[in-house]
C-alpha positions as CSV (number, residue, x, y, z in Angstrom):
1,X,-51.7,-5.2,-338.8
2,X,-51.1,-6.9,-335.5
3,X,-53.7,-7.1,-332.6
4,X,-53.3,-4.4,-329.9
5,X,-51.8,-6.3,-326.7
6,X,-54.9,-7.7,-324.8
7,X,-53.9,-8.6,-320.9
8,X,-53.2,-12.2,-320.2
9,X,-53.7,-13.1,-324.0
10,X,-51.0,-11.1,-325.9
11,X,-47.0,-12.5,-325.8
12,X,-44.9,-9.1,-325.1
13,X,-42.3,-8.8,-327.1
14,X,-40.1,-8.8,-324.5
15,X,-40.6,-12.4,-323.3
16,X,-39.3,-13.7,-326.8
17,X,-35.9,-14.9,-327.7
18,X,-36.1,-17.4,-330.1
19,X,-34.8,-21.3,-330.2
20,X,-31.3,-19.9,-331.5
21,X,-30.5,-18.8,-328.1
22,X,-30.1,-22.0,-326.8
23,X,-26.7,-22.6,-329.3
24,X,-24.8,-21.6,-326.3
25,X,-22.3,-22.3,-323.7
26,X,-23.6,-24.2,-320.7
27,X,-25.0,-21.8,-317.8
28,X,-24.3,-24.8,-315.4
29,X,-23.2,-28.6,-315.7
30,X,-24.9,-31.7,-313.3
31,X,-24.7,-34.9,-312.7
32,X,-28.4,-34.8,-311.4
33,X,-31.0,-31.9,-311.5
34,X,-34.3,-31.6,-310.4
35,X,-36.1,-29.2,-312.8
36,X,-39.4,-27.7,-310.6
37,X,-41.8,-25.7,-312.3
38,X,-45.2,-24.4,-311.3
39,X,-44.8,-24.7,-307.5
40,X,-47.5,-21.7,-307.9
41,X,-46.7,-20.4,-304.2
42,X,-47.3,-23.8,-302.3
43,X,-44.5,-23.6,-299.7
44,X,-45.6,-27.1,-298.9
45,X,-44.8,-28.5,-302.3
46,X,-41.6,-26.8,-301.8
47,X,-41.3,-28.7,-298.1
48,X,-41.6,-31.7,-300.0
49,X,-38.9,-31.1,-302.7
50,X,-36.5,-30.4,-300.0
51,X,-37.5,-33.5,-298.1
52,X,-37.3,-35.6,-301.6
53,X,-33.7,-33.7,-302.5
54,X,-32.3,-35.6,-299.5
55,X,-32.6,-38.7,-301.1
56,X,-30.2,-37.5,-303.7
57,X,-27.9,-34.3,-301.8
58,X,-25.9,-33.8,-304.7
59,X,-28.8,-33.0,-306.9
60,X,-28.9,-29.3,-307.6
61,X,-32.5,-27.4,-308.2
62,X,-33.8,-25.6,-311.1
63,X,-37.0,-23.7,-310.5
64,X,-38.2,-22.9,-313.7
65,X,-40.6,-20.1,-313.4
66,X,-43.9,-19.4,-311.6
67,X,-42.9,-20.6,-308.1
68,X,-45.1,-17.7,-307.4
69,X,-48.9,-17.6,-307.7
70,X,-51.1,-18.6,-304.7
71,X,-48.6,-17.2,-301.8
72,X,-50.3,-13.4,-301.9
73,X,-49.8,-13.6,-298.0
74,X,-46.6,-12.3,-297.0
75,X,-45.3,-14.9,-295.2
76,X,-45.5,-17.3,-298.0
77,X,-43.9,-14.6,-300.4
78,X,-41.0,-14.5,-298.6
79,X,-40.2,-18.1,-297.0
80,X,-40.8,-19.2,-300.6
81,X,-39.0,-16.9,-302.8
82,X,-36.3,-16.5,-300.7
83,X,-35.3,-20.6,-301.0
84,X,-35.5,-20.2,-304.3
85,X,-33.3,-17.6,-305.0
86,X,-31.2,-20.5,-302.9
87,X,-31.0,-22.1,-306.1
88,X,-30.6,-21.9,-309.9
89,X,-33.6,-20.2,-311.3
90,X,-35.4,-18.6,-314.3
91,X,-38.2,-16.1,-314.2
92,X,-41.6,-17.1,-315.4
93,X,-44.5,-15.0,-316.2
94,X,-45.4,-14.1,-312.9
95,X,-42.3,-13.1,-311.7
96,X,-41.8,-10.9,-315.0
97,X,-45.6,-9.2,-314.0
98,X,-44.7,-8.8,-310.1
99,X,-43.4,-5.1,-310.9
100,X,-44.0,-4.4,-314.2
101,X,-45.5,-1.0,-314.8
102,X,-47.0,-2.2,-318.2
103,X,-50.5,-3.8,-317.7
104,X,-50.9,-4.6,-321.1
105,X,-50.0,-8.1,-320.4
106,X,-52.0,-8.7,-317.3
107,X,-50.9,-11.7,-315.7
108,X,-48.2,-12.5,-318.9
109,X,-49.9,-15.9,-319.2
110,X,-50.4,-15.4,-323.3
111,X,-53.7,-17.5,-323.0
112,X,-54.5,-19.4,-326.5
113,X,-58.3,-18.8,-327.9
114,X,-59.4,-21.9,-325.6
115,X,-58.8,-20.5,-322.6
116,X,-61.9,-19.2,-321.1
117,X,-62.5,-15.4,-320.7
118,X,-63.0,-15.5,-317.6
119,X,-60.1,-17.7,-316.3
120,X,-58.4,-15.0,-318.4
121,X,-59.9,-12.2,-316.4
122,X,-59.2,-13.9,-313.1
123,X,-55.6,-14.8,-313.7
124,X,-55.3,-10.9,-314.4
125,X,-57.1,-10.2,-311.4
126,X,-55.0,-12.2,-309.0
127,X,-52.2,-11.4,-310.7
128,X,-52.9,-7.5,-309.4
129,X,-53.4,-8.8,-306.0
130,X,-49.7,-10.8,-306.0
131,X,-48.5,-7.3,-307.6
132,X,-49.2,-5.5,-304.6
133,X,-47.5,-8.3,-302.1
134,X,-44.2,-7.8,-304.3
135,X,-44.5,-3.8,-303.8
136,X,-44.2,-4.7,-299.8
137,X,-40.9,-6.9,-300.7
138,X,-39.5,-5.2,-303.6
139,X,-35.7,-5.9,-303.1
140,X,-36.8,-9.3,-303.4
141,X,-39.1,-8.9,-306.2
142,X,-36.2,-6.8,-308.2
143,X,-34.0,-10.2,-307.6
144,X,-36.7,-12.2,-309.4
145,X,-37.6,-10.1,-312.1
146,X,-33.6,-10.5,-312.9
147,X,-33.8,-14.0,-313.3
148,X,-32.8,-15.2,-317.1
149,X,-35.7,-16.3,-319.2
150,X,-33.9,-19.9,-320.0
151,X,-31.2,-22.2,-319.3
152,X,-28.8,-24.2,-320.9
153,X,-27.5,-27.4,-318.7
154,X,-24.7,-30.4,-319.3
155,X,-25.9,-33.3,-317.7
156,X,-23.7,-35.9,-319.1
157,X,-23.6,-35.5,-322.8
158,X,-26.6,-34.2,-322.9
159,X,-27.3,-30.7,-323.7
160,X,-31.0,-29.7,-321.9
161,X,-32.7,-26.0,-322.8
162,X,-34.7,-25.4,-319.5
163,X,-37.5,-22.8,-319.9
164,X,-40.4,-21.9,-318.9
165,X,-42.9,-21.6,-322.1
166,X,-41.3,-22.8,-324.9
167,X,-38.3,-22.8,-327.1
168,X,-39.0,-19.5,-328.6
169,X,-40.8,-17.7,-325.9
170,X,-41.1,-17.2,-322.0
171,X,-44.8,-17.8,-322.2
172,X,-45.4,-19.8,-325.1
173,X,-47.5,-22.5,-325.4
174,X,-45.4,-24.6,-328.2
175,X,-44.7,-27.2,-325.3
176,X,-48.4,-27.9,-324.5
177,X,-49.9,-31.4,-324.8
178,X,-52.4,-30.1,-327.4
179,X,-49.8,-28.4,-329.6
180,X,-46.7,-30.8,-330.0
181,X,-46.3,-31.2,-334.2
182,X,-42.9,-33.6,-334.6
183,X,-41.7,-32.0,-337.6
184,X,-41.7,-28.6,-335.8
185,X,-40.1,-30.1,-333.0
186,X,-37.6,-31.5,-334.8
187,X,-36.6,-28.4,-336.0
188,X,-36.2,-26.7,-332.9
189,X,-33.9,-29.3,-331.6
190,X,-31.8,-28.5,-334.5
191,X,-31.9,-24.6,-334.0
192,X,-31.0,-25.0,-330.4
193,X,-28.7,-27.7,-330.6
194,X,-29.8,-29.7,-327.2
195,X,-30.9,-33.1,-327.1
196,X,-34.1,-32.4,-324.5
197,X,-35.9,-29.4,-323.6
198,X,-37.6,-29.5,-320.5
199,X,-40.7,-26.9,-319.4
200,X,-43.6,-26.0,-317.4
201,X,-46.1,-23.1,-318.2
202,X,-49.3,-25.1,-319.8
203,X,-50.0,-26.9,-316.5
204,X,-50.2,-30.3,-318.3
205,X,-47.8,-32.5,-317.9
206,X,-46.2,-34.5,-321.1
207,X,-43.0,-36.8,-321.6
208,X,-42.3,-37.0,-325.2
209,X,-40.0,-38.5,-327.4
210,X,-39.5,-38.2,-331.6
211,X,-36.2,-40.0,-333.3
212,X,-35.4,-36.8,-335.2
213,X,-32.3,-37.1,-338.2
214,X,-29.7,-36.1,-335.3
215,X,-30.8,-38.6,-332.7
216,X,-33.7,-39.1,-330.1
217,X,-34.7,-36.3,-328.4
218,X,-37.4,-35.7,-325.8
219,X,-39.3,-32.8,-323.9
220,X,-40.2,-33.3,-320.7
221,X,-43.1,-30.8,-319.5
222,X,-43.4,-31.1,-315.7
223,X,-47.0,-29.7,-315.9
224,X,-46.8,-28.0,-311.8
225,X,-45.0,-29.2,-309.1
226,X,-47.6,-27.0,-306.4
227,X,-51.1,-28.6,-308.0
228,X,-52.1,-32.0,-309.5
229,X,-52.0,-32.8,-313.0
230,X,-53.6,-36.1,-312.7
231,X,-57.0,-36.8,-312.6
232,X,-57.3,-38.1,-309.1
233,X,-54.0,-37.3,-307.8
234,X,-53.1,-34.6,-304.8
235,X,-49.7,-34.8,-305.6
236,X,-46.9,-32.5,-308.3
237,X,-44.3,-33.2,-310.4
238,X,-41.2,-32.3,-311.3
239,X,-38.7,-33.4,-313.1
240,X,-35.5,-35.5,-313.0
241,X,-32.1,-35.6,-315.4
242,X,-29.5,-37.5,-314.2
243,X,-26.8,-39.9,-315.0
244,X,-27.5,-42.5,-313.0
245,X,-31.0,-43.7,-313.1
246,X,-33.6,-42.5,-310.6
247,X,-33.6,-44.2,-307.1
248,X,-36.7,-46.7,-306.4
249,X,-37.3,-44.5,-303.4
250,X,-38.1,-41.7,-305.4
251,X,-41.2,-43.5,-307.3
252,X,-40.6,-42.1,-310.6
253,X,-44.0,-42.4,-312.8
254,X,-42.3,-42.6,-316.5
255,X,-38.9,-41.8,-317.9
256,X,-36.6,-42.4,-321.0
257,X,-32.9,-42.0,-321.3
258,X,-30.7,-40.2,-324.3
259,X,-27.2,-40.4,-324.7
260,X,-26.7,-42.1,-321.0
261,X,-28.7,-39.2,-319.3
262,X,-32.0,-39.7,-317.3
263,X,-35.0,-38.0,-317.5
264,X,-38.2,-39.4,-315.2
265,X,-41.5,-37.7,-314.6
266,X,-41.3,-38.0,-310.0
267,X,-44.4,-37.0,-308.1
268,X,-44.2,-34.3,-305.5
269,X,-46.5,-35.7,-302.5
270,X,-46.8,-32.5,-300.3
271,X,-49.1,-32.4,-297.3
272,X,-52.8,-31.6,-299.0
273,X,-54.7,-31.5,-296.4
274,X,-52.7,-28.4,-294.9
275,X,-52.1,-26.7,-298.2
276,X,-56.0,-26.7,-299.0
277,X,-56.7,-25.3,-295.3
278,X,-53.7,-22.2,-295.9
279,X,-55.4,-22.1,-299.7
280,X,-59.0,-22.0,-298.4
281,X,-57.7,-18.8,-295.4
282,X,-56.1,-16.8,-298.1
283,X,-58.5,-17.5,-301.5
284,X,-62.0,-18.0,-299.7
285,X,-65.0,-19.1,-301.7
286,X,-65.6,-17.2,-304.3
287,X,-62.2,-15.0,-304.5
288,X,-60.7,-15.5,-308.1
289,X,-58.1,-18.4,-307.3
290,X,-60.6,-20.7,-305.7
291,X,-63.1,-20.1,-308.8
292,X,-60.4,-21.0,-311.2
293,X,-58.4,-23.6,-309.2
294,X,-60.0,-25.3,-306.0
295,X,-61.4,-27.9,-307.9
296,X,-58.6,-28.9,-309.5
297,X,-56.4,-29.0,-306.0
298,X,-58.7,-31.0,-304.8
299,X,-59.8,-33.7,-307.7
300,X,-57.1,-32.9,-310.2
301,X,-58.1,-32.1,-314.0
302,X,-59.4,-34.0,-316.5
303,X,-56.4,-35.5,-317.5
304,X,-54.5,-38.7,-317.1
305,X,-50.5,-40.0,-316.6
306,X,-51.5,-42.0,-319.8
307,X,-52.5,-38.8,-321.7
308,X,-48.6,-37.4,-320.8
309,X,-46.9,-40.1,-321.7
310,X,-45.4,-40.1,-325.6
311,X,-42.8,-42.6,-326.4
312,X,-41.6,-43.1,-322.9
313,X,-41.7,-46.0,-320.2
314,X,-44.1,-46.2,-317.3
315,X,-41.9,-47.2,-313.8
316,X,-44.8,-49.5,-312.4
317,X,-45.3,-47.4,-309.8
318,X,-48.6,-47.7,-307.8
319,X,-51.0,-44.7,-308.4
320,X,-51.9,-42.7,-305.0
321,X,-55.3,-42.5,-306.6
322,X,-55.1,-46.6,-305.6
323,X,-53.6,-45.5,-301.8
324,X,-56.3,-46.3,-298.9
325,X,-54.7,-43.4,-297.0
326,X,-55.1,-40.8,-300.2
327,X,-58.5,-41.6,-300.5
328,X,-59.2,-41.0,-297.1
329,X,-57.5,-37.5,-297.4
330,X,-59.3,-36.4,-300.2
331,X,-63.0,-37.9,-298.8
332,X,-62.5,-35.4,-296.0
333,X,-61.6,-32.3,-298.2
334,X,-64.6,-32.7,-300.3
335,X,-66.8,-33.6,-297.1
Protein backbone atom coordinates (compact mmCIF):
# COMPACT_ATOMS: atom_id res chain seq x y z
CA UNK A 1 0.00 0.00 0.00
CA UNK A 2 1.62 3.36 -0.68
CA UNK A 3 2.72 5.88 1.97
CA UNK A 4 0.14 8.65 2.84
CA UNK A 5 1.59 11.99 1.11
CA UNK A 6 3.99 13.54 3.79
CA UNK A 7 4.65 17.46 3.04
CA UNK A 8 7.90 18.25 1.32
CA UNK A 9 8.71 14.41 1.08
CA UNK A 10 5.86 12.89 -1.08
CA UNK A 11 6.01 13.52 -5.28
CA UNK A 12 2.10 14.39 -6.02
CA UNK A 13 0.91 12.79 -8.63
CA UNK A 14 0.26 15.60 -10.43
CA UNK A 15 3.94 16.68 -10.92
CA UNK A 16 4.62 13.42 -13.04
CA UNK A 17 4.62 12.93 -16.63
CA UNK A 18 6.99 10.47 -17.63
CA UNK A 19 10.27 10.61 -20.09
CA UNK A 20 7.75 9.67 -23.08
CA UNK A 21 6.58 13.12 -23.04
CA UNK A 22 9.51 14.51 -24.26
CA UNK A 23 8.91 12.47 -27.95
CA UNK A 24 7.44 15.68 -29.14
CA UNK A 25 7.48 18.52 -31.43
CA UNK A 26 9.80 21.32 -30.42
CA UNK A 27 8.11 24.07 -28.00
CA UNK A 28 10.84 26.49 -29.35
CA UNK A 29 14.02 26.35 -31.71
CA UNK A 30 17.62 28.56 -30.79
CA UNK A 31 20.59 29.17 -31.93
CA UNK A 32 21.75 29.96 -28.25
CA UNK A 33 19.78 29.52 -24.90
CA UNK A 34 20.62 30.22 -21.58
CA UNK A 35 18.88 27.70 -19.37
CA UNK A 36 18.55 29.46 -15.54
CA UNK A 37 17.38 27.53 -12.88
CA UNK A 38 17.20 28.10 -9.12
CA UNK A 39 17.56 31.90 -9.15
CA UNK A 40 15.52 31.20 -5.72
CA UNK A 41 14.18 34.99 -5.63
CA UNK A 42 17.68 36.80 -5.92
CA UNK A 43 16.72 39.64 -8.26
CA UNK A 44 20.41 40.36 -8.23
CA UNK A 45 21.34 37.05 -9.83
CA UNK A 46 18.77 37.88 -12.18
CA UNK A 47 20.65 41.64 -12.70
CA UNK A 48 23.42 39.75 -13.58
CA UNK A 49 21.92 37.35 -16.26
CA UNK A 50 20.59 40.29 -17.97
CA UNK A 51 23.89 42.09 -17.76
CA UNK A 52 25.77 38.58 -19.05
CA UNK A 53 22.76 38.19 -21.90
CA UNK A 54 24.24 41.32 -23.54
CA UNK A 55 27.13 39.69 -24.40
CA UNK A 56 25.16 37.36 -26.62
CA UNK A 57 21.42 39.56 -27.53
CA UNK A 58 20.23 36.91 -29.50
CA UNK A 59 20.31 34.37 -26.83
CA UNK A 60 16.83 33.66 -25.59
CA UNK A 61 16.19 32.63 -21.67
CA UNK A 62 14.73 29.62 -20.24
CA UNK A 63 13.97 29.89 -16.51
CA UNK A 64 13.53 26.57 -15.54
CA UNK A 65 11.59 26.52 -12.28
CA UNK A 66 12.08 27.90 -8.80
CA UNK A 67 13.03 31.48 -9.73
CA UNK A 68 11.01 31.93 -6.68
CA UNK A 69 12.16 31.24 -3.11
CA UNK A 70 13.92 33.94 -0.97
CA UNK A 71 11.88 37.14 -2.58
CA UNK A 72 8.85 36.77 0.23
CA UNK A 73 8.98 40.69 0.15
CA UNK A 74 6.81 42.15 -2.27
CA UNK A 75 8.89 44.05 -4.12
CA UNK A 76 11.11 41.23 -5.09
CA UNK A 77 8.03 39.04 -5.96
CA UNK A 78 7.08 41.21 -8.47
CA UNK A 79 10.27 42.93 -10.23
CA UNK A 80 11.31 39.26 -10.35
CA UNK A 81 8.51 37.28 -11.63
CA UNK A 82 7.38 39.71 -13.76
CA UNK A 83 10.89 39.52 -16.08
CA UNK A 84 10.48 36.22 -16.17
CA UNK A 85 7.31 35.80 -17.40
CA UNK A 86 9.38 38.13 -20.06
CA UNK A 87 10.74 34.89 -21.11
CA UNK A 88 10.30 31.27 -21.94
CA UNK A 89 9.60 29.51 -18.67
CA UNK A 90 8.50 26.29 -16.80
CA UNK A 91 6.98 26.01 -13.41
CA UNK A 92 8.99 24.41 -10.63
CA UNK A 93 7.93 23.31 -7.30
CA UNK A 94 7.53 26.49 -5.77
CA UNK A 95 5.60 28.02 -8.32
CA UNK A 96 3.23 24.83 -8.40
CA UNK A 97 2.85 25.32 -4.20
CA UNK A 98 2.33 29.29 -4.47
CA UNK A 99 -1.62 28.74 -4.57
CA UNK A 100 -2.24 25.37 -4.18
CA UNK A 101 -4.98 24.60 -1.77
CA UNK A 102 -3.46 21.05 -1.13
CA UNK A 103 -0.88 21.12 1.72
CA UNK A 104 -0.07 17.73 1.48
CA UNK A 105 2.98 18.47 -0.42
CA UNK A 106 4.34 21.27 1.64
CA UNK A 107 6.84 23.03 -0.19
CA UNK A 108 6.58 20.22 -3.35
CA UNK A 109 10.37 19.64 -2.84
CA UNK A 110 9.88 15.55 -2.72
CA UNK A 111 12.92 15.49 -0.26
CA UNK A 112 14.88 11.86 -0.47
CA UNK A 113 15.45 9.99 3.14
CA UNK A 114 18.80 12.15 3.40
CA UNK A 115 17.45 15.20 3.63
CA UNK A 116 17.22 16.34 7.15
CA UNK A 117 13.83 16.69 8.99
CA UNK A 118 14.28 19.70 9.74
CA UNK A 119 15.49 21.35 6.49
CA UNK A 120 12.24 19.49 5.51
CA UNK A 121 10.15 21.24 8.01
CA UNK A 122 11.66 24.62 7.22
CA UNK A 123 11.39 24.40 3.46
CA UNK A 124 7.60 23.81 4.33
CA UNK A 125 7.55 26.57 6.60
CA UNK A 126 8.91 29.21 4.26
CA UNK A 127 7.16 27.85 1.74
CA UNK A 128 3.77 29.05 3.73
CA UNK A 129 5.30 32.32 4.16
CA UNK A 130 5.97 32.85 0.05
CA UNK A 131 2.29 31.41 -0.12
CA UNK A 132 0.94 34.29 1.49
CA UNK A 133 3.14 36.93 -0.75
CA UNK A 134 1.54 35.20 -3.92
CA UNK A 135 -2.17 35.64 -2.28
CA UNK A 136 -1.33 39.69 -2.46
CA UNK A 137 -0.25 39.15 -6.32
CA UNK A 138 -2.46 36.43 -7.41
CA UNK A 139 -2.99 37.32 -11.14
CA UNK A 140 0.56 36.95 -11.27
CA UNK A 141 0.77 33.85 -9.33
CA UNK A 142 -2.19 32.29 -11.54
CA UNK A 143 0.36 33.15 -14.69
CA UNK A 144 3.04 31.02 -13.02
CA UNK A 145 1.26 28.22 -11.78
CA UNK A 146 0.28 27.84 -15.72
CA UNK A 147 3.70 27.52 -16.78
CA UNK A 148 4.32 23.84 -18.49
CA UNK A 149 6.21 21.35 -16.40
CA UNK A 150 9.05 20.80 -19.26
CA UNK A 151 10.36 21.83 -22.52
CA UNK A 152 11.46 20.51 -25.63
CA UNK A 153 14.10 22.80 -27.55
CA UNK A 154 16.06 22.63 -31.26
CA UNK A 155 19.26 24.07 -30.90
CA UNK A 156 20.96 22.93 -33.97
CA UNK A 157 20.42 19.21 -34.34
CA UNK A 158 20.16 18.77 -31.06
CA UNK A 159 17.04 17.91 -29.39
CA UNK A 160 17.25 19.22 -25.42
CA UNK A 161 14.36 18.19 -22.70
CA UNK A 162 14.47 21.18 -20.24
CA UNK A 163 12.91 20.43 -16.80
CA UNK A 164 13.03 21.13 -13.66
CA UNK A 165 13.44 17.62 -11.67
CA UNK A 166 13.94 15.03 -13.83
CA UNK A 167 12.92 13.19 -16.88
CA UNK A 168 9.99 11.60 -15.33
CA UNK A 169 8.90 14.15 -12.77
CA UNK A 170 8.73 17.96 -11.91
CA UNK A 171 10.42 17.28 -8.60
CA UNK A 172 12.42 14.32 -9.09
CA UNK A 173 15.65 13.84 -7.98
CA UNK A 174 16.84 11.25 -10.93
CA UNK A 175 19.16 14.20 -12.09
CA UNK A 176 21.04 14.54 -8.78
CA UNK A 177 24.88 14.10 -8.51
CA UNK A 178 24.30 11.21 -6.02
CA UNK A 179 21.81 9.37 -8.19
CA UNK A 180 23.07 9.35 -11.95
CA UNK A 181 23.16 5.17 -12.91
CA UNK A 182 24.33 5.19 -16.89
CA UNK A 183 22.27 2.38 -17.84
CA UNK A 184 19.14 4.16 -16.56
CA UNK A 185 20.17 7.15 -18.21
CA UNK A 186 20.62 5.64 -21.25
CA UNK A 187 17.28 4.56 -21.32
CA UNK A 188 15.70 7.70 -20.81
CA UNK A 189 17.50 9.26 -23.61
CA UNK A 190 15.87 6.62 -25.68
CA UNK A 191 12.26 7.14 -24.27
CA UNK A 192 12.52 10.85 -24.82
CA UNK A 193 14.38 10.93 -27.89
CA UNK A 194 16.73 14.10 -27.15
CA UNK A 195 20.26 14.07 -27.13
CA UNK A 196 20.70 16.28 -23.64
CA UNK A 197 18.52 17.01 -20.86
CA UNK A 198 19.34 19.85 -18.93
CA UNK A 199 17.80 20.54 -15.11
CA UNK A 200 18.01 22.24 -11.81
CA UNK A 201 16.00 21.12 -8.60
CA UNK A 202 18.86 19.18 -6.44
CA UNK A 203 20.92 22.37 -6.04
CA UNK A 204 24.09 20.48 -7.16
CA UNK A 205 25.44 21.16 -10.03
CA UNK A 206 26.78 18.18 -12.54
CA UNK A 207 27.86 18.05 -16.39
CA UNK A 208 27.70 14.64 -17.47
CA UNK A 209 28.24 12.71 -20.39
CA UNK A 210 27.70 8.55 -21.26
CA UNK A 211 28.31 7.28 -25.12
CA UNK A 212 24.84 5.47 -25.08
CA UNK A 213 24.10 2.87 -28.45
CA UNK A 214 22.39 6.08 -30.16
CA UNK A 215 25.26 8.53 -29.64
CA UNK A 216 26.78 10.79 -26.77
CA UNK A 217 24.46 12.32 -24.81
CA UNK A 218 24.91 14.55 -21.73
CA UNK A 219 22.83 16.26 -18.85
CA UNK A 220 23.69 19.37 -17.76
CA UNK A 221 22.27 20.16 -14.13
CA UNK A 222 22.84 23.88 -13.44
CA UNK A 223 22.66 23.28 -9.65
CA UNK A 224 21.15 27.42 -8.89
CA UNK A 225 21.76 30.27 -10.63
CA UNK A 226 20.68 32.63 -7.19
CA UNK A 227 23.24 30.67 -4.52
CA UNK A 228 26.76 29.04 -4.88
CA UNK A 229 27.33 25.57 -5.67
CA UNK A 230 31.00 25.63 -5.13
CA UNK A 231 32.74 25.38 -2.19
CA UNK A 232 34.17 28.74 -1.94
CA UNK A 233 32.40 30.44 -4.58
CA UNK A 234 29.68 33.52 -4.22
CA UNK A 235 28.79 33.15 -7.66
CA UNK A 236 25.59 30.86 -9.78
CA UNK A 237 25.29 29.04 -12.71
CA UNK A 238 23.48 28.50 -15.47
CA UNK A 239 23.63 27.06 -18.33
CA UNK A 240 24.61 27.52 -22.06
CA UNK A 241 23.50 25.58 -25.53
CA UNK A 242 24.48 27.10 -28.44
CA UNK A 243 25.86 26.57 -31.82
CA UNK A 244 28.71 28.52 -31.75
CA UNK A 245 30.95 27.93 -28.95
CA UNK A 246 30.68 30.12 -25.77
CA UNK A 247 32.45 33.57 -25.97
CA UNK A 248 35.88 33.97 -23.80
CA UNK A 249 34.09 36.87 -22.16
CA UNK A 250 31.63 34.73 -20.70
CA UNK A 251 34.21 32.50 -18.60
CA UNK A 252 32.59 29.28 -19.11
CA UNK A 253 33.83 26.66 -16.27
CA UNK A 254 33.34 23.26 -18.27
CA UNK A 255 31.46 22.30 -21.41
CA UNK A 256 31.14 19.45 -24.12
CA UNK A 257 29.55 19.61 -27.51
CA UNK A 258 27.09 16.93 -29.32
CA UNK A 259 26.12 16.87 -32.70
CA UNK A 260 27.71 20.61 -33.30
CA UNK A 261 25.71 22.13 -30.36
CA UNK A 262 27.23 23.65 -27.14
CA UNK A 263 26.65 23.17 -23.84
CA UNK A 264 29.10 25.02 -21.01
CA UNK A 265 28.57 25.24 -17.25
CA UNK A 266 28.97 29.83 -17.02
CA UNK A 267 29.00 31.36 -13.60
CA UNK A 268 26.49 33.91 -12.64
CA UNK A 269 28.69 36.64 -10.52
CA UNK A 270 25.83 38.77 -8.98
CA UNK A 271 26.61 41.50 -6.45
CA UNK A 272 27.00 39.35 -2.91
CA UNK A 273 27.57 41.67 -0.84
CA UNK A 274 24.05 43.46 -1.53
CA UNK A 275 22.17 40.24 -1.91
CA UNK A 276 23.38 38.98 1.62
CA UNK A 277 22.38 42.56 3.17
CA UNK A 278 18.50 42.33 1.31
CA UNK A 279 18.82 38.40 2.50
CA UNK A 280 19.92 39.24 6.08
CA UNK A 281 16.53 42.33 6.18
CA UNK A 282 14.02 39.85 5.03
CA UNK A 283 15.38 36.25 6.65
CA UNK A 284 17.00 37.60 10.03
CA UNK A 285 18.90 35.19 12.24
CA UNK A 286 17.17 32.62 13.14
CA UNK A 287 14.05 32.73 10.68
CA UNK A 288 13.88 29.35 8.67
CA UNK A 289 15.85 30.48 5.37
CA UNK A 290 18.90 31.79 7.14
CA UNK A 291 19.02 28.39 9.35
CA UNK A 292 18.86 26.30 6.21
CA UNK A 293 20.75 28.57 3.75
CA UNK A 294 23.02 31.50 5.11
CA UNK A 295 25.90 29.49 5.38
CA UNK A 296 25.85 28.25 2.17
CA UNK A 297 25.41 31.99 0.55
CA UNK A 298 28.08 32.90 2.15
CA UNK A 299 30.83 29.84 2.01
CA UNK A 300 29.13 27.67 -0.56
CA UNK A 301 28.52 23.84 0.17
CA UNK A 302 30.67 21.21 0.51
CA UNK A 303 31.11 20.58 -2.93
CA UNK A 304 33.49 21.21 -5.60
CA UNK A 305 33.53 22.15 -9.81
CA UNK A 306 35.57 18.87 -9.81
CA UNK A 307 32.79 16.82 -8.11
CA UNK A 308 30.29 18.26 -11.25
CA UNK A 309 32.21 17.57 -13.77
CA UNK A 310 31.60 13.81 -15.67
CA UNK A 311 33.14 13.38 -18.95
CA UNK A 312 33.38 16.92 -19.85
CA UNK A 313 36.22 19.67 -20.42
CA UNK A 314 37.31 22.26 -17.89
CA UNK A 315 37.67 25.91 -19.82
CA UNK A 316 40.80 27.01 -17.73
CA UNK A 317 39.08 29.50 -16.28
CA UNK A 318 40.55 31.08 -13.03
CA UNK A 319 38.44 30.27 -9.86
CA UNK A 320 36.99 33.51 -7.97
CA UNK A 321 37.79 31.47 -4.89
CA UNK A 322 41.61 32.51 -6.36
CA UNK A 323 40.34 36.45 -6.92
CA UNK A 324 42.00 39.00 -4.29
CA UNK A 325 38.84 41.12 -4.68
CA UNK A 326 36.41 37.89 -3.82
CA UNK A 327 38.25 37.19 -0.90
CA UNK A 328 37.97 40.49 0.27
CA UNK A 329 34.16 40.33 -0.23
CA UNK A 330 33.55 37.33 1.55
CA UNK A 331 36.21 38.36 4.64
CA UNK A 332 33.75 41.17 5.36
CA UNK A 333 30.51 39.10 5.22
CA UNK A 334 31.74 36.59 7.69
CA UNK A 335 33.39 39.51 9.83
Amino acid sequence: MADALVPGRSCPVSYRYGAAAFDRASDLSAETLYVVGGLYGNSFALEALLALQAIEPAAQLVFNGDFNWFNKDDASFVEINTEVLRHHALRGNVETELLSADAAAGCGCAYPDYVDDADVARSNAMMGLLSETAQRHRALSERLAALPMSLVAQVGSLRVGIVHGDAESLAGWQFGEEALDAQRMARLFDVARVGAFVSSHTCLAVGATWATRTGKRALFNNGAAGMPNFSGTSYGLITRISTVAAPLALGALYGTSIEGTHLDCVPLRYDQSAWLTRFDRVWPAGSAAAQSYRQRIVFGPCYTQAEAMRGVAAQGVKSAAADSTYKASVAALVA
